[in-house]
PAZAPA-4460 file (N, C-alpha, C; in steps of 0.05 Angstrom, whole numbers, plus 32768, in hexadecimal, padded with zeros to 4 digits):
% residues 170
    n_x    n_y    n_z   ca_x   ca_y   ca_z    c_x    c_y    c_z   seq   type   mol
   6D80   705A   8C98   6D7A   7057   8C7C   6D5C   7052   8C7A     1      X     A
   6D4C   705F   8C65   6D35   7058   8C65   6D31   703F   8C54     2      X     A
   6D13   703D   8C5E   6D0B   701F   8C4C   6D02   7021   8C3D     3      X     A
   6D0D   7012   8C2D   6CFF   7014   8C0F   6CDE   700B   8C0E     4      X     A
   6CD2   6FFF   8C1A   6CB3   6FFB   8C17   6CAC   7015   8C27     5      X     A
   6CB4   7024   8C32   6C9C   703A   8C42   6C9A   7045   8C26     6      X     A
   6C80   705B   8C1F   6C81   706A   8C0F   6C7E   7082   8C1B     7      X     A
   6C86   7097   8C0E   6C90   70AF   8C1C   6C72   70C5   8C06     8      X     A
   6C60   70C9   8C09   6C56   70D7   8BF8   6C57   70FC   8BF8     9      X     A
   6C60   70FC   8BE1   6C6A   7116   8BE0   6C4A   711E   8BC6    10      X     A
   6C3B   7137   8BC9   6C25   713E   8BB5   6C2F   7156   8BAA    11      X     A
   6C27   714F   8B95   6C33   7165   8B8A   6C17   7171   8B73    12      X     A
   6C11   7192   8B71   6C02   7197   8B5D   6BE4   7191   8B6E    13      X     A
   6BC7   7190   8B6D   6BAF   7196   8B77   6B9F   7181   8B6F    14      X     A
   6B8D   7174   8B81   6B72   7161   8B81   6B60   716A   8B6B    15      X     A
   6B52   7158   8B6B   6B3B   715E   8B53   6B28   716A   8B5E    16      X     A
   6B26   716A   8B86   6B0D   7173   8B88   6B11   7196   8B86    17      X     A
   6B36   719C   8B8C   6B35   71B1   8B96   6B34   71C3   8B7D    18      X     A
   6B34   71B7   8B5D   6B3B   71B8   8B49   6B15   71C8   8B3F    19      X     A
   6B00   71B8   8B4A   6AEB   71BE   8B42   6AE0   71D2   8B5B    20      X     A
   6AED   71D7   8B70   6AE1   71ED   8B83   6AEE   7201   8B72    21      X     A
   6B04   7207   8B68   6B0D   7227   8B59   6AFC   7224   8B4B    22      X     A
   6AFC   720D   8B31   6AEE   720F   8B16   6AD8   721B   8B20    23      X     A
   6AC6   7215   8B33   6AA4   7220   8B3F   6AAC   7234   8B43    24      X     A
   6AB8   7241   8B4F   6ABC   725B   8B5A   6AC3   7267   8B4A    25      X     A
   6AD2   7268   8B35   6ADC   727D   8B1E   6AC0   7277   8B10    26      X     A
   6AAF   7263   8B0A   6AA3   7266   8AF8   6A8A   727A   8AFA    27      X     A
   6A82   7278   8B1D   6A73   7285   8B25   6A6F   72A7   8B25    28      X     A
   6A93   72AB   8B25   6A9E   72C8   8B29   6A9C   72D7   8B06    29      X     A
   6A98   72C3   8AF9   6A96   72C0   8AD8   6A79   72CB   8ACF    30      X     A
   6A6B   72BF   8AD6   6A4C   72BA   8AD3   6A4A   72D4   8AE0    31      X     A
   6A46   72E0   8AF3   6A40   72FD   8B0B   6A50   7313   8AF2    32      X     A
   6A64   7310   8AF2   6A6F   7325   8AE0   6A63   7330   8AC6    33      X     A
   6A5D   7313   8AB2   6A52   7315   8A9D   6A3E   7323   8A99    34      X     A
   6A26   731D   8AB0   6A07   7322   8AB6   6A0E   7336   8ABB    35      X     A
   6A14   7348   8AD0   6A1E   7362   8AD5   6A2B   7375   8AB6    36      X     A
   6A3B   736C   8AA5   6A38   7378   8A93   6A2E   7378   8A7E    37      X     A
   6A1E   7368   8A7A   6A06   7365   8A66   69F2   7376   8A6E    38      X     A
   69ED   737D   8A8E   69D7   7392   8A92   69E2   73A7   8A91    39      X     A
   69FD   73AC   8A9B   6A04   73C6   8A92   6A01   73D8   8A77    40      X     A
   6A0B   73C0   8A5D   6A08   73C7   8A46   69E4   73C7   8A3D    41      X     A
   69D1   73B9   8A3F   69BB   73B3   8A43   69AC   73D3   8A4B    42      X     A
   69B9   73DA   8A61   69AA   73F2   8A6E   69B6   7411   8A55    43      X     A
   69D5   7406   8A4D   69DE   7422   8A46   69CC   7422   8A2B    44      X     A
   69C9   740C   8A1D   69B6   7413   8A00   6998   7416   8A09    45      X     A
   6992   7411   8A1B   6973   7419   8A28   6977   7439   8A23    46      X     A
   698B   7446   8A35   6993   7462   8A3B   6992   7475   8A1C    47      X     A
   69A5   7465   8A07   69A8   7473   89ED   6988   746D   89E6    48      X     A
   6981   745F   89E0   6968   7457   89D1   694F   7476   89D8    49      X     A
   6954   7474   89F6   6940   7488   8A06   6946   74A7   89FC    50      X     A
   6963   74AE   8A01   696E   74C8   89F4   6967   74C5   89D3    51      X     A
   696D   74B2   89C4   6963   74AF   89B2   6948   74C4   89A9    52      X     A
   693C   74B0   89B0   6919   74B9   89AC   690F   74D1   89B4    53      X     A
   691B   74E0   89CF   6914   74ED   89E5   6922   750A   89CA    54      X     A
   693E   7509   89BB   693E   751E   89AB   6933   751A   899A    55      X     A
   6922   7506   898D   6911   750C   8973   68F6   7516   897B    56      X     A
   68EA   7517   899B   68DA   751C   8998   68DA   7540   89A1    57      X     A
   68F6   7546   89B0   68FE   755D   89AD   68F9   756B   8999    58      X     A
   6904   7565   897E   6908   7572   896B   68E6   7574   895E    59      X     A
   68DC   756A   8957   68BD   7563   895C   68AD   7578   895D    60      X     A
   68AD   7578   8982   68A9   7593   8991   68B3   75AF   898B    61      X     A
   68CC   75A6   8986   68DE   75CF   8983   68CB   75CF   8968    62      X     A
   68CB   75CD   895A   68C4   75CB   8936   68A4   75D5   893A    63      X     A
   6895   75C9   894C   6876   75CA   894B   6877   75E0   8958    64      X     A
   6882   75E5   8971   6884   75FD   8982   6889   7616   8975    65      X     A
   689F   7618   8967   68A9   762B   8957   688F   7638   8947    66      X     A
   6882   7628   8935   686F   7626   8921   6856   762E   892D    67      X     A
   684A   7625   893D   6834   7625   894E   683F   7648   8958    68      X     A
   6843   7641   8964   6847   765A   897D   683C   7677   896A    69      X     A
   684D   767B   8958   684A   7696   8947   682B   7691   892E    70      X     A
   6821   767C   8939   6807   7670   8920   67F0   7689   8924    71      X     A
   67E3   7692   890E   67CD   769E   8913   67B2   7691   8920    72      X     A
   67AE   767F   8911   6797   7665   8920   67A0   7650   8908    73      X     A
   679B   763A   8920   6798   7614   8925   677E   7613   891E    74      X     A
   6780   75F9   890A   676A   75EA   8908   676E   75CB   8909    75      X     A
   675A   75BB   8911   6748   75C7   891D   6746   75C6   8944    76      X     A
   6736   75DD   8948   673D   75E1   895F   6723   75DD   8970    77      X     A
   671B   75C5   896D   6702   75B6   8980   6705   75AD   899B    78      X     A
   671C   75AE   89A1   6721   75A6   89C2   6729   7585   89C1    79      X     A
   6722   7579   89A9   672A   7562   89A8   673D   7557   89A1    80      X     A
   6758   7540   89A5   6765   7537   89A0   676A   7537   897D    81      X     A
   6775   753A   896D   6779   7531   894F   6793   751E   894D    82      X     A
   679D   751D   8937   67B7   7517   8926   67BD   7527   8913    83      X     A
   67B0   7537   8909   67BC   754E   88FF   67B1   7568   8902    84      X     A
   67C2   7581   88FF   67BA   7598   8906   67C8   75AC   88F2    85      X     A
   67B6   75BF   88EC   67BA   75C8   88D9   67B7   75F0   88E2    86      X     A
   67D4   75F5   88D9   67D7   761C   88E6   67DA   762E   88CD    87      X     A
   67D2   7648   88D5   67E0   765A   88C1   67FA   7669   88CE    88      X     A
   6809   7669   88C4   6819   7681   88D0   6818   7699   88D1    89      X     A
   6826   76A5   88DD   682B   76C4   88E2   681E   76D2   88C3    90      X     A
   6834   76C9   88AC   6834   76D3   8892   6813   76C5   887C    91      X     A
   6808   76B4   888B   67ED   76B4   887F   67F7   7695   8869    92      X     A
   680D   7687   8879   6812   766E   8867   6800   7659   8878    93      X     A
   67FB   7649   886C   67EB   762E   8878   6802   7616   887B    94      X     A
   6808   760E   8892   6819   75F2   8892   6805   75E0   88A5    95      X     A
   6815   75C9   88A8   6807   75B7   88BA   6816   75A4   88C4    96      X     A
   6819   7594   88DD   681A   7585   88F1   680C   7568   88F1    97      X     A
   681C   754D   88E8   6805   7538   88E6   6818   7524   88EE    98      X     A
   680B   750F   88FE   680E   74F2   8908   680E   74DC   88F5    99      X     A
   6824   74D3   88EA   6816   74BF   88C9   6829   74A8   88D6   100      X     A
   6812   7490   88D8   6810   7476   88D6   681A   7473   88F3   101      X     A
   6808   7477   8907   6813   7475   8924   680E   7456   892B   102      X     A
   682B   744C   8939   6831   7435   893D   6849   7429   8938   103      X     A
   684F   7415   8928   686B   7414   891B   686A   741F   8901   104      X     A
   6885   742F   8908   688A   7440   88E9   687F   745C   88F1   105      X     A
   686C   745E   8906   685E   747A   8904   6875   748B   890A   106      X     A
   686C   74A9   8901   687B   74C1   88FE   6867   74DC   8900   107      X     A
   687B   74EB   8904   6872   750A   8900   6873   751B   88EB   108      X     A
   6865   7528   88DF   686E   7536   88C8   6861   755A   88D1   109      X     A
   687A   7567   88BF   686C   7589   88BA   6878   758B   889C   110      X     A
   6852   7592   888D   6856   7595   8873   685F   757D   8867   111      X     A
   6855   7561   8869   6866   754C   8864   687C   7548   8861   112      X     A
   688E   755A   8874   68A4   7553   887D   68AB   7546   8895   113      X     A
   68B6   752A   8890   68C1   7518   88A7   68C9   752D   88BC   114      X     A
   68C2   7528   88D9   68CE   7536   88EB   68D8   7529   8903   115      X     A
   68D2   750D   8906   68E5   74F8   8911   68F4   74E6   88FD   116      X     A
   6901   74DA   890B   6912   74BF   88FE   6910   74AF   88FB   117      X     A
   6910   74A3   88E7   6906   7484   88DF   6912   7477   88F5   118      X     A
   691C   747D   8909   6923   7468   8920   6919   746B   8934   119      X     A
   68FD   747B   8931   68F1   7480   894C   68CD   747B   8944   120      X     A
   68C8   746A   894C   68A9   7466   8943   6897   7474   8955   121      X     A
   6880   7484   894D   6872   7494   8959   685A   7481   895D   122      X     A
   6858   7483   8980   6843   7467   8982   6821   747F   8986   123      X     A
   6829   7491   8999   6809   749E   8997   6810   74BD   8996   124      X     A
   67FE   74CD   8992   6804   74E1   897F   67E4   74EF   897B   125      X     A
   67E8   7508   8994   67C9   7518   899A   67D7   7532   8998   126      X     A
   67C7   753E   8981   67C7   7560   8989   67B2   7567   8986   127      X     A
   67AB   7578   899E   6797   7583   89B4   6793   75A2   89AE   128      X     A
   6783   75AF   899A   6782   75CE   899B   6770   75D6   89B4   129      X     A
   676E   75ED   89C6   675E   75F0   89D6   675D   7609   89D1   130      X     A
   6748   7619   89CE   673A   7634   89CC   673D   7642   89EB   131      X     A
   6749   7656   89E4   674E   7663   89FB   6736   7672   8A07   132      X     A
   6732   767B   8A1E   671B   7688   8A2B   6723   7690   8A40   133      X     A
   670E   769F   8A4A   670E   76AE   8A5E   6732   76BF   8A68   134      X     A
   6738   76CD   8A47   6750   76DD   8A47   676E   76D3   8A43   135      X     A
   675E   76AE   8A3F   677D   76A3   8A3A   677B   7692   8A2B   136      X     A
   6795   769C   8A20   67A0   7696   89F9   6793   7676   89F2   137      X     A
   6791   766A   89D8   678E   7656   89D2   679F   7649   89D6   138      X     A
   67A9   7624   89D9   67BB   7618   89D2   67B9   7600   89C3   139      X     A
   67CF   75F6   89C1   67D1   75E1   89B5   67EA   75C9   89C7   140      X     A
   67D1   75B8   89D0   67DC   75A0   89E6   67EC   7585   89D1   141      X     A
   67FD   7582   89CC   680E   7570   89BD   6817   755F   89D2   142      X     A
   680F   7542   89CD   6816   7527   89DB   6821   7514   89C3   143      X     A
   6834   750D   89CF   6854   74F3   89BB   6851   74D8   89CE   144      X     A
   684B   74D0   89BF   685A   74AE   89CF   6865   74A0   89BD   145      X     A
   688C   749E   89BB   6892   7492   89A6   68A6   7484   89B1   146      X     A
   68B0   746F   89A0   68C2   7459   89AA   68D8   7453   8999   147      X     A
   68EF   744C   89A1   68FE   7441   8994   68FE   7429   8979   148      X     A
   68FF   7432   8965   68F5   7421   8957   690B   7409   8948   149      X     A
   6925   7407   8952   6938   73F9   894D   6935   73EB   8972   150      X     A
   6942   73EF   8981   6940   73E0   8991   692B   73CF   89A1   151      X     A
   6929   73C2   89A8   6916   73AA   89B9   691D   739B   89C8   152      X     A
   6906   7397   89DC   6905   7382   89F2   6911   7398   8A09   153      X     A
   6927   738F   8A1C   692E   73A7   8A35   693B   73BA   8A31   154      X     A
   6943   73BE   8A0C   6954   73D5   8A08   6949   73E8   89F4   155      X     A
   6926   73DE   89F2   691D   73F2   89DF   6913   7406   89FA   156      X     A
   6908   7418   89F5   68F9   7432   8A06   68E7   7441   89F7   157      X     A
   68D0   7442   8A05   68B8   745E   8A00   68BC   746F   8A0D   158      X     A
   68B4   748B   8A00   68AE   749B   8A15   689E   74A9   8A08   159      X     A
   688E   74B5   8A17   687F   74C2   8A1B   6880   74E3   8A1D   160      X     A
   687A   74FD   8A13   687A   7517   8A18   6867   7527   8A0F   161      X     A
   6866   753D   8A17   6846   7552   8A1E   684E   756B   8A0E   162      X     A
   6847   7576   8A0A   6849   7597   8A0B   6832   75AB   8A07   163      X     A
   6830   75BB   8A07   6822   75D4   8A05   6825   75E8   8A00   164      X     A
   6819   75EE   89EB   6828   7609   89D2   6816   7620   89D9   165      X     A
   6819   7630   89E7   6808   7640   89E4   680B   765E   89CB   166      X     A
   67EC   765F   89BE   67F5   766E   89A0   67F5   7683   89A5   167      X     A
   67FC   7699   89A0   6804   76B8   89A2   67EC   76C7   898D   168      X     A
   67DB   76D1   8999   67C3   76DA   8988   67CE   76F6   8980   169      X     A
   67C8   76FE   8968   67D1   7715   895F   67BC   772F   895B   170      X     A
***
């Protein structure tokens, strides 16, 4: 028969210490996860922001390209950098090409028509006519540096793009 004073300890259910080694460890597995998808999401609106901008300044380009290309003569065509540029076309019309308010808010216009998006701020903004010589055609060097103008901090993006129109002399 047993004795009634031994005590027989039976435990049942977990310690406090072993209680705060999970709690650390889940919390830790918590924290790693979170951070990991906050950069994930973090990086994917970096990505849109970039495509973003990268087709407004596409469209930009096709529009000037188009226009330019078939122009009779650019003005003015000093070899120097401007903000605006001014063509005739094929048919003897006068349009023009201009940089207005570069910085925040800046934009592109043809014929004072908006040609980016109010969600894309045009930060610098050079077109370059160059007189052709020695048998080759004139062009026109077009430099964009525009940024996302809604997003900021690691999920806004600049970029930067070039081109070179060369004009078709008639």
């Amino acid at each position: 028969m047993p004795d009634k004073n031994s005590k027989k300890s039976i435990n049942y259910g977990f310690s406090m210490v072993e209680l705060l080694v999970v709690l650390g460890i889940f919390s830790f597995v918590v924290v790693i996860t979170t951070q990991s998808l906050i950069d994930t999401l973090r990086g994917s609106r970096k990505s849109e922001s970039i495509i973003s901008v990268k087709e407004n300044l596409n469209l930009a380009f096709s529009v000037m390209e188009r226009q330019v290309r078939n122009a009779q003569s650019v003005e003015p065509c000093s070899g120097s950098p401007e903000t605006q540029i001014t063509f005739k076309d094929a048919s003897g019309v006068t349009g023009n090409f201009s940089c207005v308010g570069i910085g925040a808010g800046g934009y592109i216009t043809w014929n004072a028509v908006r040609l980016t998006s109010d969600k894309v701020d045009v930060t610098s903004c050079e077109m370059t006519c160059v007189s052709g010589g020695f048998g080759a055609p004139p062009y026109v060097r077009v430099y964009i540096s525009a940024k996302d103008a809604v997003a900021s901090g690691a999920e806004g993006a600049e970029v930067s793009s070039e081109t070179r129109i060369m004009l078709r002399t008639y």
